[in-house]
N, C-alpha and C positions, 0 to 999 in steps of 0.2 A: 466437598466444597472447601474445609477448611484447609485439607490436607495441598487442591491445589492454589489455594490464595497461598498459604507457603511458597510454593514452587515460585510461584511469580511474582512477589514482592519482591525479591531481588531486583528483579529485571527493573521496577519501576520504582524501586529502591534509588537505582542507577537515574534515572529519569528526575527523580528527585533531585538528587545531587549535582547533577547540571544544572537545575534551577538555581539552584540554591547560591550554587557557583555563578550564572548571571545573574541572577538577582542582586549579587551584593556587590558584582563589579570587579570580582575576582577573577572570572572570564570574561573580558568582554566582546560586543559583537565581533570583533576583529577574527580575535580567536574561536568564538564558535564557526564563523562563516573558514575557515578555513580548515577545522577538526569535520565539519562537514566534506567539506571539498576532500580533506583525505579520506575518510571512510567511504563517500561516495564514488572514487574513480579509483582506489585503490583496493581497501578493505573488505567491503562489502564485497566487490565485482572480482576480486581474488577465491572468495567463500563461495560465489555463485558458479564462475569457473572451475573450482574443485568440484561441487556439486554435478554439476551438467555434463562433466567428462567423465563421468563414471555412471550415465543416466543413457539411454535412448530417447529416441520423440514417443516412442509409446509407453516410456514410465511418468511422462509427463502430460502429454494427451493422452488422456481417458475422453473418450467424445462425451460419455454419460457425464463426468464431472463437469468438463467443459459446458456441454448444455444447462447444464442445474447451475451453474453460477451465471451463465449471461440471462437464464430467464429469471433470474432473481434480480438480477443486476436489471434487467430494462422494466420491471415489475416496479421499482422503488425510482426509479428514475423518472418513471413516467408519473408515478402518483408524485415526485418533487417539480417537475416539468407544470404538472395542475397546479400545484398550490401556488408555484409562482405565477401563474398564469392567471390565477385566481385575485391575487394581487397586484394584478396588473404591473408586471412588471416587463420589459421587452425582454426579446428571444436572447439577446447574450447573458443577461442576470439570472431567466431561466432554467440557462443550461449549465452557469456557474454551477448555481445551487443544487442542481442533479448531479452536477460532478463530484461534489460534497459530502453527497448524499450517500456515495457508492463508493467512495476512493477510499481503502483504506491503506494505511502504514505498514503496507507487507513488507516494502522494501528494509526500512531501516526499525521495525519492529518486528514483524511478523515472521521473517529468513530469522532470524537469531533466534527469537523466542520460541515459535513453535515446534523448529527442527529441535531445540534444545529438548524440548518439555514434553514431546508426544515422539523423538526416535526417526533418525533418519529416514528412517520408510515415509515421512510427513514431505521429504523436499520436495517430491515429485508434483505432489496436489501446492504446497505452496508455490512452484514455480510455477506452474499454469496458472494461479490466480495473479500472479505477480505479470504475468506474459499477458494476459485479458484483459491487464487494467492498462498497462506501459500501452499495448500495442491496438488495444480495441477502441476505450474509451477516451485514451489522448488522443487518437486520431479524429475522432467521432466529435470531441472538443473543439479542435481546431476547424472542422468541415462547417461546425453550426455556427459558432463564431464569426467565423468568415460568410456564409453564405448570410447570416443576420445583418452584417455590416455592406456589406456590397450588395447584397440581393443577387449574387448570381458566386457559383464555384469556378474562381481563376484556374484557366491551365495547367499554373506551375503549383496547384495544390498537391496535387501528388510527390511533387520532387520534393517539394517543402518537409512535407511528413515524412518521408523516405530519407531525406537530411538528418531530422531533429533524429528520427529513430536510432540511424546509423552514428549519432554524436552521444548518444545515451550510453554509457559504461555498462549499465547493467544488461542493457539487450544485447550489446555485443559481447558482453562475456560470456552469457547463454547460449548465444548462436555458438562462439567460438567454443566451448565447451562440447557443444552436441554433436561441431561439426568433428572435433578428436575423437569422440566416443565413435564416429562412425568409424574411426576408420581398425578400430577392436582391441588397438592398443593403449594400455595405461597409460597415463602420462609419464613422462620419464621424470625422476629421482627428483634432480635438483630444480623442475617444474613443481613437480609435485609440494616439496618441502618450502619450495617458496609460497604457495598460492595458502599453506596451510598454516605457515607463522604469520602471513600478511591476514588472511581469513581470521584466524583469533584474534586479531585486534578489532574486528567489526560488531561484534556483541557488546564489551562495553563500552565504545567508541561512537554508536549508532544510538544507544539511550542516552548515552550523557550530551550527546549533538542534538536530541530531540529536547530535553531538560532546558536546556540552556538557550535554545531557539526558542520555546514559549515561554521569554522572558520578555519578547520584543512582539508578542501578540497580545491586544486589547479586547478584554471584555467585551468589545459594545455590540449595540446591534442586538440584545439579547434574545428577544423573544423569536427572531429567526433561526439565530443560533443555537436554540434551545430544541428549534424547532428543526433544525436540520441535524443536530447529536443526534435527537433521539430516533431520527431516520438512519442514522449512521450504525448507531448501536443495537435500535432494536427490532426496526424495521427490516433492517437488511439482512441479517442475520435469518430473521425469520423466512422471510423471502427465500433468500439461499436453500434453508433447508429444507422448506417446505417441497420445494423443487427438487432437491438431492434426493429426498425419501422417502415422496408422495408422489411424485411425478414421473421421476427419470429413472427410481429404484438404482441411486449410486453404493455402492460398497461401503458397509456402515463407518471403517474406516474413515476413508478418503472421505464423506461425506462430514462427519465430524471434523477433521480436519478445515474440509471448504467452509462451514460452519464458522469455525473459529478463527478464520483469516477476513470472514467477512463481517465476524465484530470487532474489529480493531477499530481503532480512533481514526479519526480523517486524516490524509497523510500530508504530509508538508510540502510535495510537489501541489497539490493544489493551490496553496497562498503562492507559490511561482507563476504559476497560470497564470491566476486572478491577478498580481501584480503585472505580467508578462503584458496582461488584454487588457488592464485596468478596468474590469470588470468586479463588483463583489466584494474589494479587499477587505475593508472590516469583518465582513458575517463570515467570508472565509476563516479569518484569522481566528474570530470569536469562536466558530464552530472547532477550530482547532484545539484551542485553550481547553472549553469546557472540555467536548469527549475523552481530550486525553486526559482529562481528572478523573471524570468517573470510570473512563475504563479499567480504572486499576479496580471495580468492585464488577464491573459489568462483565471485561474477559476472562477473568476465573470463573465466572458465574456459568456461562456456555462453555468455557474448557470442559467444567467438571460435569456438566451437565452430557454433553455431545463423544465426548471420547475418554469418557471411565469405561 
């Protein structure tokens, strides 16, 4: 345990130090919202494109993994879908707070840190939980949304998702990745050397844009929010794995891995949503805040636990 709370202190070290830097006004929102925007459409989606070009669709679908993380996933979602229902709250707050529930920070925490920390053989399973959540549960977001709000699914729902998908950097670096890798050849040279100095910048780029973004999320809301972290962190996680390696018998591997992807903190395209539908935005925001404090004690804790 101790030995991995080292390893990853750095990471949230870095997480720190963007706080620290908005908090005192030394970055401000301007600048976070655009150190975002670059590691988002370039950085990151650079590191995933080097990844995915050197991958097939079956290093990255494992169906066994696939299955143990969507039935962990609709497991926690539906027990969050009750408790808000329980509270009588209407169907779009409902499925906010499921989406909360379930979404963790692979993108801009979890690609950095766990490829770092558990060994390239990790991209494969992080990219399938990263492709389930972009591609499964956004979709599934915006279906409930809509069909809550109108009472019925418009025509152009489909175009709509197929839009947003196709404008998302990270899905289409993936595709475009898997689609080179089909074809057997490397990427060429000065491809390569770019996608891999643009890539390095996305590690510390990606925590210190998450540091400095919950500088501009409030506490409030607590007892929701306390109550949807701890569905974030320990609910789901558990769910995951209970499913990975009591159910579906995944590769203890790749199961610890899935494990460790699905206790990361709630991720920051949710507070987009929720602002997006105007659905949630506080308990969102809050649920953001907390997890990602504790998670600096919580994902070492299933690191060391799932893949020592």
């Amino acid at each position: 345990m101790l030995a991995v709370f080292s390893q990853t202190l750095p990471f949230f070290a870095v997480i720190g130090l963007g706080y620290g830097a908005g908090r005192s006004g030394f970055f401000p929102p301007e600048a976070t919202a655009w150190l975002t925007k670059f590691v988002f459409y370039f950085a990151l989606s650079a590191l995933l494109l080097g990844f995915s070009a050197s991958m097939s669709i079956g290093d990255i679908f494992d169906p066994r993994a696939a299955a143990a993380y969507l039935w962990g996933c609709g497991v926690v979602y539906l027990i969050a879908l009750a408790v808000a229902f329980i509270r009588l709250r209407p169907l779009p707050e409902a499925v906010m707070e499921a989406q909360t529930a379930i979404i963790g920070n692979t993108g801009f925490l979890g690609v950095p840190m766990l490829v770092l920390l558990l060994g390239p053989e990790a991209a494969g399973t992080v990219l399938l939980v990263l492709s389930i959540d972009l591609i499964v549960f956004s979709s599934l977001l915006t279906v409930v949304i809509t069909l809550g709000r109108e009472g019925r699914v418009s025509p152009a729902l489909p175009r709509i998702i197929l839009i947003g998908l196709a404008k998302n950097p990270m899905v289409v670096a993936m595709a475009a990745g898997l689609l080179w890798s089909a074809t057997g050849f490397p990427l060429p040279g000065p491809i390569a050397a770019t996608t891999a100095l643009l890539g390095a910048a996305a590690t510390p780029g990606a925590l210190f844009a998450i540091g400095a973004s919950l500088t501009g999320k409030r506490a409030e809301r607590l007892t929701v929010a306390g109550w949807l972290s701890f569905a974030k962190l320990v609910l789901h996680p558990l769910a995951v794995g209970f499913a990975a390696l009591w159910i579906f018998h995944v590769e203890s591997f790749a199961a610890g891995v899935l494990i460790s992807a699905a206790a990361l903190p709630v991720a920051g395209n949710v507070y987009i949503l929720a602002q997006h539908y105007g659905v949630a935005v506080a308990r969102v925001s809050a649920s953001i805040l907390i997890s990602t404090a504790l998670s600096v004690l919580t994902v070492p804790l299933v690191i060391a636990q799932f893949t020592g």
